[in-house]
N, C-alpha and C positions, 0 to 999 in steps of 0.2 A: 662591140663597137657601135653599133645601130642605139642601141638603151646608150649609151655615154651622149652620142652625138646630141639622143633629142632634150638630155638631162642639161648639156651647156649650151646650146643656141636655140633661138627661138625658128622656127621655118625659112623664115625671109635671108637670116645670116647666115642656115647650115646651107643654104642653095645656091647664096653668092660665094663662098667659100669650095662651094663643090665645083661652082662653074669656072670659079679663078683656076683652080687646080688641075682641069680636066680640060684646060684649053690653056695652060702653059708655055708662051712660046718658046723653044728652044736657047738658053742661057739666060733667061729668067727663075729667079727665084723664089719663095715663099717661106716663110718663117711664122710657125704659129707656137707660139709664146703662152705657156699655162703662168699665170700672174695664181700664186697662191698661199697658203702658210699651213705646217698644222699638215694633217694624213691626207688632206686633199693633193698636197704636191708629190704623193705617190698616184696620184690618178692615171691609169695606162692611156692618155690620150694620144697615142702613136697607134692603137687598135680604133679611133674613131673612123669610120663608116659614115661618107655622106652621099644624098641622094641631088641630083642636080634637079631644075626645072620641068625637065624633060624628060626625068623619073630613069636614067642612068645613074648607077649607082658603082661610085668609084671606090678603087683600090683605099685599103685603112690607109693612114694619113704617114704613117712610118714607114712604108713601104714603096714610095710613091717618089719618083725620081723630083731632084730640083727640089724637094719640099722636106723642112728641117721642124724636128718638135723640142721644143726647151724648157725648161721650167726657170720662173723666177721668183724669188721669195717676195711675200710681196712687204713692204717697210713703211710705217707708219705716214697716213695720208693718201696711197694708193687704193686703188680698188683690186679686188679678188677679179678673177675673170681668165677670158682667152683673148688674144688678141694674134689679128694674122698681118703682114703687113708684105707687098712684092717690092722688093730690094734687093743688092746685091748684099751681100754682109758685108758687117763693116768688121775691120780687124781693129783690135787696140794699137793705142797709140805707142808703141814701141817699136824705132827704124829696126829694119834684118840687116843681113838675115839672119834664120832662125838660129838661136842659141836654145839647147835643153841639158839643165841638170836635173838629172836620173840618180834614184837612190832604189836600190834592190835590200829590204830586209830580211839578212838569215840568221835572226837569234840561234844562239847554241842550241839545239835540239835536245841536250838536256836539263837546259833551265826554261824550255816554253812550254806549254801544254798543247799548242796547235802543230801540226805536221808542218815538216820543215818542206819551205817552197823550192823548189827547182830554180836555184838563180841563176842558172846556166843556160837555160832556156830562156828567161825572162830578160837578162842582156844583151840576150842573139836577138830574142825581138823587137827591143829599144832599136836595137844598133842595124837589124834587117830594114827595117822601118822608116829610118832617115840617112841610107847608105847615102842617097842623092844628095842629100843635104851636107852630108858630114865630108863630099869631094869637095866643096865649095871649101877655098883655101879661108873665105871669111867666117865660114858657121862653125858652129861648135859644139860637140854633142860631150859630153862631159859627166862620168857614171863616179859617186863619193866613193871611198873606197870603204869606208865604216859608213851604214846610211843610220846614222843618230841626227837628232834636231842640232845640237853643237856645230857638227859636222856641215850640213846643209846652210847652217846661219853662215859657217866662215865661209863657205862657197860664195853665198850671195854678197856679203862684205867686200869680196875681191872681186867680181863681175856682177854682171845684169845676165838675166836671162830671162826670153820669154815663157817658156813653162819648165815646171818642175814638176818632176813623174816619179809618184810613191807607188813604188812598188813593195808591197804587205798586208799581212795576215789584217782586218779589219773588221766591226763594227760600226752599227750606226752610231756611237759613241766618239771612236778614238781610232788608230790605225798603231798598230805594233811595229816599234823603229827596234832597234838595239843601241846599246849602249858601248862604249870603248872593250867592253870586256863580254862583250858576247852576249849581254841576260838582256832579255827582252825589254823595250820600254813602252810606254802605253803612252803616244802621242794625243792629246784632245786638240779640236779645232782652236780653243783658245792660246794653248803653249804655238801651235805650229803657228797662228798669225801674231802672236808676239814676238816668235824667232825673227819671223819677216818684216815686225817693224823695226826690230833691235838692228837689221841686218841693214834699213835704211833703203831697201829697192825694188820696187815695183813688181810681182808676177803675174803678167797680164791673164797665164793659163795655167790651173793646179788640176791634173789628174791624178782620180787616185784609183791606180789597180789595186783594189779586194775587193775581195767578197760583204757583202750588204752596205758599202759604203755611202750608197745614196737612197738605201731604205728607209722606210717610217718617217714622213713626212720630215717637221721641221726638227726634229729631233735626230735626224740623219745628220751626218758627218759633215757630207756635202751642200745640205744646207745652212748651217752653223757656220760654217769656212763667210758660207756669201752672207750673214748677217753680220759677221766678226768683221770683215769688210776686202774677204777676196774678190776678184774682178768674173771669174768664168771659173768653171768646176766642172770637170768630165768626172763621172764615177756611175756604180750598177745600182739600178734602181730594187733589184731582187737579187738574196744570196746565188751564187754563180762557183763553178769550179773554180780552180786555180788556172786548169789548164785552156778554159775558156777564157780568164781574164789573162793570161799571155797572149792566146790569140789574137783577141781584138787591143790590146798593144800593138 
């Protein structure tokens, strides 16, 4: 964390950033933003280590209450870099409440080669998750019953929703949906943001529960999604259990 810190800022920025952070007032926030493209947007900047003024040296930056690490791809005209900025976040522009369609992939376990996922588990945690949500007579939580891209597209045809939550077997490539008849399908970021324009409506937030789905730089899933032209992308920057990516669903 210490060799990261002094590899992206110069002195004068790692000590105003350390001191922003280490004197936080209470419902204030920080958001430091890795602007990048390419194996650098695998960088662990959530382990960066900075030293204040006064030679205190705080908590890595991911651990660190009130204070959020993100990455952004960076698109032509921009510059590489970090950028920190004390705001409250802003949400996208879609009225609530929260609406989620939720797709759990379980290809026939004798046409995949991956171990078949616990969808039983992975619905209870969708559904544990937004119980508060889902009393609101307006919100909507909403799980396909086939999770193929078909399926997904007529979902979004007939509603809006602000995220949609892939749950499946993954690569930095492609994420594995199924098809009407059980046999595994090999989603890429280009088919799933075609679905979504076919489909005519806006998803302000795509997570995708699997395993390395937001590994190896720009060539991860999750960052293709954001070049292709999704708005926000939750996904694991390193391969991860299954039962890990239920968890933090």
């Amino acid at each position: 964390g210490r060799r990261l810190a002094a590899a992206l800022f110069d002195d004068s920025a790692a000590q105003l950033l350390a001191g922003l952070v280490n004197r936080l007032p209470p419902g204030d926030t920080v958001d430091v933003v890795l602007n990048a493209v390419g194996p650098a947007l695998s960088l662990p900047v959530e382990l960066i280590r900075l030293t204040t003024s006064v030679a205190v040296e705080v908590n890595p930056l991911g651990l660190m209450p009130a204070v959020s690490v993100s990455r952004r791809l960076v698109t032509p005209g921009q510059s590489p870099g970090l950028n920190a900025t004390n705001s409250e976040a802003s949400a996208a522009g879609m009225a609530g409440p929260l609406k989620v369609l939720a797709a759990v992939a379980a290809p026939d376990e004798t046409k995949t080669k991956n171990v078949p996922l616990d969808v039983e588990a992975e619905m209870q945690a969708v559904l544990h998750a937004v119980t508060s949500v889902a009393e609101n007579p307006h919100a909507q939580v909403r799980i396909v019953e086939v999770a193929s891209l078909s399926a997904i597209r007529e979902a979004l045809q007939e509603d809006a929703y602000h995220v949609l939550h892939l749950s499946a077997h993954g690569s930095p490539e492609s994420v594995e949906l199924e098809d009407e008849d059980g046999a595994p399908a090999e989603v890429t970021p280009e088919a799933l943001m075609q679905a979504l324009r076919h489909a005519g409506r806006p998803v302000p937030l795509i997570v995708l529960s699997s395993r390395s789905g937001g590994s190896e730089g720009s060539s991860a899933m999750a960052a293709e999604l954001i070049a292709q032209g999704a708005g926000r992308v939750v996904a694991m920057l390193f391969p991860v259990s299954d039962a890990y990516a239920t968890v933090l669903a």
